[in-house]
Every structure is written in structure tokens, then in C-alpha cells.
N, CA, C and O atoms as a GROMACS GRO file, in nm:
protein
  240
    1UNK      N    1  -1.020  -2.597   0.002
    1UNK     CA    2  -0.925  -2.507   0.065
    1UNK      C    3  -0.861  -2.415  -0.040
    1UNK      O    4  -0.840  -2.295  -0.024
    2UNK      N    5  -0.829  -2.498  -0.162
    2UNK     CA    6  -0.760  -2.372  -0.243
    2UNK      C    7  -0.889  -2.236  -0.312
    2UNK      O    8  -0.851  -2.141  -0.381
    3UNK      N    9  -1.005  -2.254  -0.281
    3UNK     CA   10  -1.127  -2.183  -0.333
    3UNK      C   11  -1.069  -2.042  -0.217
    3UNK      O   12  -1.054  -1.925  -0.252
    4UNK      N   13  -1.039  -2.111  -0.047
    4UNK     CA   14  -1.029  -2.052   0.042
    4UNK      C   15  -0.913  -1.898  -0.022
    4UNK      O   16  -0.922  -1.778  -0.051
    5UNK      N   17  -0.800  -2.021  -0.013
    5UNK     CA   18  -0.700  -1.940  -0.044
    5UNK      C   19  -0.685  -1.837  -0.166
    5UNK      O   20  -0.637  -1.725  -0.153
    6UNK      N   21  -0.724  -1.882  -0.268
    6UNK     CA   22  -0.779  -1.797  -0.418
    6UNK      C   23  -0.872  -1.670  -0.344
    6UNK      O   24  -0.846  -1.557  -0.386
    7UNK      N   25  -0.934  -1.676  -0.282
    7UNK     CA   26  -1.013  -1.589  -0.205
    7UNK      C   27  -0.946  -1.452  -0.163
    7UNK      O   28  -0.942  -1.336  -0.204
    8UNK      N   29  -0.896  -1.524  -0.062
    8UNK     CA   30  -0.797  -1.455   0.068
    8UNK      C   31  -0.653  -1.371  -0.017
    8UNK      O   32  -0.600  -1.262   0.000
    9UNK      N   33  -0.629  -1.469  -0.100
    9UNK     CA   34  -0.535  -1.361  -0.270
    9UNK      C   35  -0.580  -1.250  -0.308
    9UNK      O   36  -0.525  -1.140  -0.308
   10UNK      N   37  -0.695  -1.284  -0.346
   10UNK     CA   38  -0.805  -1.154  -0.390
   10UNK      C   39  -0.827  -1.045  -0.313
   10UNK      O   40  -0.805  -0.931  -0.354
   11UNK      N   41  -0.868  -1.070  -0.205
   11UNK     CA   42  -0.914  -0.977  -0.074
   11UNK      C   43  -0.770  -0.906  -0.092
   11UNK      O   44  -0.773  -0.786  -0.118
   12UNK      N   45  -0.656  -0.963  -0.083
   12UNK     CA   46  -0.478  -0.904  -0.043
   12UNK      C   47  -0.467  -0.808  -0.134
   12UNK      O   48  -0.411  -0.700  -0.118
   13UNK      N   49  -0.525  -0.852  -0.243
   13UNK     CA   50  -0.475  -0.768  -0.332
   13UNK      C   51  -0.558  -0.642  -0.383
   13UNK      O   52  -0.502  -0.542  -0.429
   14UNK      N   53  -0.714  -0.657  -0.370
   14UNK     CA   54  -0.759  -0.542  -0.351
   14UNK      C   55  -0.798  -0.467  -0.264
   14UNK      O   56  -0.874  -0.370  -0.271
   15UNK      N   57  -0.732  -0.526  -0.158
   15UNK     CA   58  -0.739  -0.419  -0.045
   15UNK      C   59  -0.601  -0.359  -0.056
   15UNK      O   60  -0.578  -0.255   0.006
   16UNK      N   61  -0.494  -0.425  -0.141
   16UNK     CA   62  -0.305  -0.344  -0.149
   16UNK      C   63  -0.366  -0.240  -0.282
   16UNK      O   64  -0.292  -0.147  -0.314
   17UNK      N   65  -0.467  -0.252  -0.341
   17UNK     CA   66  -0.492  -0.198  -0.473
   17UNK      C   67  -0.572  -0.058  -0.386
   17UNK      O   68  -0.532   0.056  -0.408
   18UNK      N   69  -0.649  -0.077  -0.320
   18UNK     CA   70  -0.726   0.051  -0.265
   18UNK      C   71  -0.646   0.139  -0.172
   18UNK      O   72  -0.655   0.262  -0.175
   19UNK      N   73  -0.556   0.061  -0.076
   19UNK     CA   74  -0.457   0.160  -0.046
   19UNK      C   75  -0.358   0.227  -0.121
   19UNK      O   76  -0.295   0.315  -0.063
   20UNK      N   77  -0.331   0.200  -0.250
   20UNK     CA   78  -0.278   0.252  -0.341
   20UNK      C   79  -0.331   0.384  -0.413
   20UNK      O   80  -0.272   0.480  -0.460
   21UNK      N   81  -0.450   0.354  -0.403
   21UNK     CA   82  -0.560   0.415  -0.500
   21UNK      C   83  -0.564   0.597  -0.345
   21UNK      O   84  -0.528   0.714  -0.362
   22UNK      N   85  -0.614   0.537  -0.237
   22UNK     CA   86  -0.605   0.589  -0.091
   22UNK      C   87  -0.505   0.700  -0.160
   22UNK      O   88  -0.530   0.794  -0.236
   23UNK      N   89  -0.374   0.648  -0.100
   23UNK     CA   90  -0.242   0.723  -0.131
   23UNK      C   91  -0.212   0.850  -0.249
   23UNK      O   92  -0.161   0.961  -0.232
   24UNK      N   93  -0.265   0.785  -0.373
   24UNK     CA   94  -0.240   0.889  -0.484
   24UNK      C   95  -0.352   0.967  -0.475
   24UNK      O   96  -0.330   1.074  -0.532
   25UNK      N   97  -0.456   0.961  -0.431
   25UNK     CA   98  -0.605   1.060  -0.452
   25UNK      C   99  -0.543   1.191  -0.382
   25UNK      O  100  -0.453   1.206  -0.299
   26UNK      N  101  -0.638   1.289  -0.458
   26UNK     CA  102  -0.600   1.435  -0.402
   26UNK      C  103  -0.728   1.472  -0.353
   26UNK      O  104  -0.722   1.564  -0.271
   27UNK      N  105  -0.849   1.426  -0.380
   27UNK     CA  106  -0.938   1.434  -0.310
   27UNK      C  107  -0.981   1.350  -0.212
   27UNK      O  108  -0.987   1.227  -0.211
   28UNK      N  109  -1.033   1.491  -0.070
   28UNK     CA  110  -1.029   1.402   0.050
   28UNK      C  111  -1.162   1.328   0.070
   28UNK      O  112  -1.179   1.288   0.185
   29UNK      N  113  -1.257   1.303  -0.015
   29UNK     CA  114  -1.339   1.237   0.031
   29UNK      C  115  -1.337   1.105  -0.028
   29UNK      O  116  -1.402   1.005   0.002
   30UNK      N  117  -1.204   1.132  -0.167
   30UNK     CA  118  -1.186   0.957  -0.232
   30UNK      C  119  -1.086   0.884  -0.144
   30UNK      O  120  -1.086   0.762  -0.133
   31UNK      N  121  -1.007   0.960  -0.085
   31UNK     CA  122  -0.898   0.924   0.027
   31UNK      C  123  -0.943   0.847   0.117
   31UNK      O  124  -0.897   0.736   0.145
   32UNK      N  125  -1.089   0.930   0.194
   32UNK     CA  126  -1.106   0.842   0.322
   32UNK      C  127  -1.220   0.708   0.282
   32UNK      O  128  -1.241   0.612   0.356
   33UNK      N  129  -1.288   0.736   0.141
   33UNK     CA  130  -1.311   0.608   0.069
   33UNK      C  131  -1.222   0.508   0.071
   33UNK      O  132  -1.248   0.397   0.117
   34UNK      N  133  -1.136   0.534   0.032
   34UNK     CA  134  -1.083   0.358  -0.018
   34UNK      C  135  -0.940   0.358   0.090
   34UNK      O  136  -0.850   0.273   0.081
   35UNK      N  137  -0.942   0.486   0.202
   35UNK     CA  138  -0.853   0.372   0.305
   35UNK      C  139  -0.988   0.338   0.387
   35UNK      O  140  -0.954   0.267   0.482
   36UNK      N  141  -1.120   0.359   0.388
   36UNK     CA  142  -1.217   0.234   0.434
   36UNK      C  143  -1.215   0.141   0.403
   36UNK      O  144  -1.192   0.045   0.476
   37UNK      N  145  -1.243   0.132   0.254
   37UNK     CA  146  -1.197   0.008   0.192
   37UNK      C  147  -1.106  -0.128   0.210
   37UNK      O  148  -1.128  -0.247   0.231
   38UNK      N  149  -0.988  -0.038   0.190
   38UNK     CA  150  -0.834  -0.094   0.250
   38UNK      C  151  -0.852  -0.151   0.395
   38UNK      O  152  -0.809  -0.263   0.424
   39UNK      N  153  -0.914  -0.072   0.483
   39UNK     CA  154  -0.899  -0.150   0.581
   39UNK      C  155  -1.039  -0.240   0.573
   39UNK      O  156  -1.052  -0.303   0.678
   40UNK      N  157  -1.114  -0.256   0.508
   40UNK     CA  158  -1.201  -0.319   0.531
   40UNK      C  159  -1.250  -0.467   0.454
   40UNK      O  160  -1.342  -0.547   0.469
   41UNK      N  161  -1.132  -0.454   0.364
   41UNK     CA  162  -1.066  -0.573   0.294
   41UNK      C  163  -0.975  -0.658   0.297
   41UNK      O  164  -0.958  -0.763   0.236
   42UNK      N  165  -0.888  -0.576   0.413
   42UNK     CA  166  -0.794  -0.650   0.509
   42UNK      C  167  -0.874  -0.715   0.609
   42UNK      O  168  -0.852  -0.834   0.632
   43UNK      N  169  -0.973  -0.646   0.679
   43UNK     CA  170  -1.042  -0.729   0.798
   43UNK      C  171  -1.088  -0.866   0.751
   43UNK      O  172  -1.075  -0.966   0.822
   44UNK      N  173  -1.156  -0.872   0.597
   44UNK     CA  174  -1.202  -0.967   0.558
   44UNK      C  175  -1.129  -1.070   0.558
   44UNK      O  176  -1.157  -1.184   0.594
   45UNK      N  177  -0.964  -0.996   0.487
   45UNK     CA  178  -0.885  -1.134   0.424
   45UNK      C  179  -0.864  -1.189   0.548
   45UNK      O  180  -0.879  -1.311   0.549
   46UNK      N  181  -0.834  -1.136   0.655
   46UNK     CA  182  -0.805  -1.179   0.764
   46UNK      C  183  -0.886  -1.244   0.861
   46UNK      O  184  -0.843  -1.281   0.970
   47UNK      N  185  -1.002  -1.259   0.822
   47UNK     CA  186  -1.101  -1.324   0.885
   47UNK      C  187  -1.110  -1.458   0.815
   47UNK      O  188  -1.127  -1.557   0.886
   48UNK      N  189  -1.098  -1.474   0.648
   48UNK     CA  190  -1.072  -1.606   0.583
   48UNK      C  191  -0.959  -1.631   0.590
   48UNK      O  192  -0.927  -1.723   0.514
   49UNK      N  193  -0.830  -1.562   0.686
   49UNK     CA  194  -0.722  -1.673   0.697
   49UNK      C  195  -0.771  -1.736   0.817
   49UNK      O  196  -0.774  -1.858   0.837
   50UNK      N  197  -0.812  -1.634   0.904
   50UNK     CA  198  -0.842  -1.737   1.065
   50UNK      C  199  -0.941  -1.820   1.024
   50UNK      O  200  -0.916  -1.930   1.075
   51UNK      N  201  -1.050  -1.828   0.951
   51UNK     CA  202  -1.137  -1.988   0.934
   51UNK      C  203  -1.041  -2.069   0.849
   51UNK      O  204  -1.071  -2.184   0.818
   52UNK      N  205  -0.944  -2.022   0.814
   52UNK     CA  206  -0.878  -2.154   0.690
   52UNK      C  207  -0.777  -2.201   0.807
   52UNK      O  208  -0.759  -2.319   0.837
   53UNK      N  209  -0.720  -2.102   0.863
   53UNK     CA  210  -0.675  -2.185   1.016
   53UNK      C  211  -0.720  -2.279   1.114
   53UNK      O  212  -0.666  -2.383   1.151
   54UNK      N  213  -0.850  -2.216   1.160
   54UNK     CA  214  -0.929  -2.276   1.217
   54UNK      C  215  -0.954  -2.471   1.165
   54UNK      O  216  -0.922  -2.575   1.222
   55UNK      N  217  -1.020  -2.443   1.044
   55UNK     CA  218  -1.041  -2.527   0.948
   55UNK      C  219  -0.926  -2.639   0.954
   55UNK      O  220  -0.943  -2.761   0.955
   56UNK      N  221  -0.828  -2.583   0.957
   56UNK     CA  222  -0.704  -2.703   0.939
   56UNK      C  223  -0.696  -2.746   1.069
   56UNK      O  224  -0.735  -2.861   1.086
   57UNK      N  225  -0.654  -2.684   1.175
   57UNK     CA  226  -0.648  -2.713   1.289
   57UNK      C  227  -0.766  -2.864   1.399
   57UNK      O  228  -0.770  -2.943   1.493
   58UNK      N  229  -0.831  -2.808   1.293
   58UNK     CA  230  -1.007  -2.883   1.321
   58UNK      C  231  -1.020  -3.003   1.274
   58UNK      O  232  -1.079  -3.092   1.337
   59UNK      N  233  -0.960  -3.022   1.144
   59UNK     CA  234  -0.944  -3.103   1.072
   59UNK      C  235  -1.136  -3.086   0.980
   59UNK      O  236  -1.193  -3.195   0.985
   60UNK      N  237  -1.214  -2.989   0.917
   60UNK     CA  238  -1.280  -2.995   0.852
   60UNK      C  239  -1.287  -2.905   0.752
   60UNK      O  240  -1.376  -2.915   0.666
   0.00000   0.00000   0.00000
């Protein structure tokens, strides 16, 4: 579980790192890069919190 969570840290943080990155760009094609990104690293983290939920709930 903590492999899980070390994970799901990671994902948080470079998907808070690409919306960052999103935000300061002045070019619009690095912009709509990495808020894909951003959101597409959030979907992830958020998909390994619901199996680490799941997981507990389940008991496996």
C-alpha cells in the first residue's frame, strides 16, 4: 500500500507541476500541452486513489 501511495504523491505532484508549467507558458501550443497533461495526471492519481480505496474496503 505505501508503493500505492508513494505513487499517487507523484502523480499529485506532477500533475500540480504541469499546471504550473500550463499557467506561466506564453506559448499556446505548450499551454494546451501540459494542461493535457495536468489533467491527465490527475485522472491517473485519481484512479490509484479509487483502487487503494477499493483495496482497503475489500480487504486485499
Amino acid at each position: 500500500m505505501k508503493d500505492y501511495q508513494k505513487q499517487l504523491e507523484k502523480l499529485r505532484t506532477d500533475a500540480a507541476e504541469c499546471r504550473l508549467i500550463c499557467d506561466l507558458a506564453t506559448d499556446l501550443k505548450k499551454r494546451e500541452m501540459f494542461d493535457r497533461l495536468a489533467l491527465h495526471l490527475t485522472a491517473l492519481a485519481d484512479q490509484v486513489e479509487q483502487a487503494m480505496l477499493h483495496s482497503k474496503s475489500t480487504g486485499t
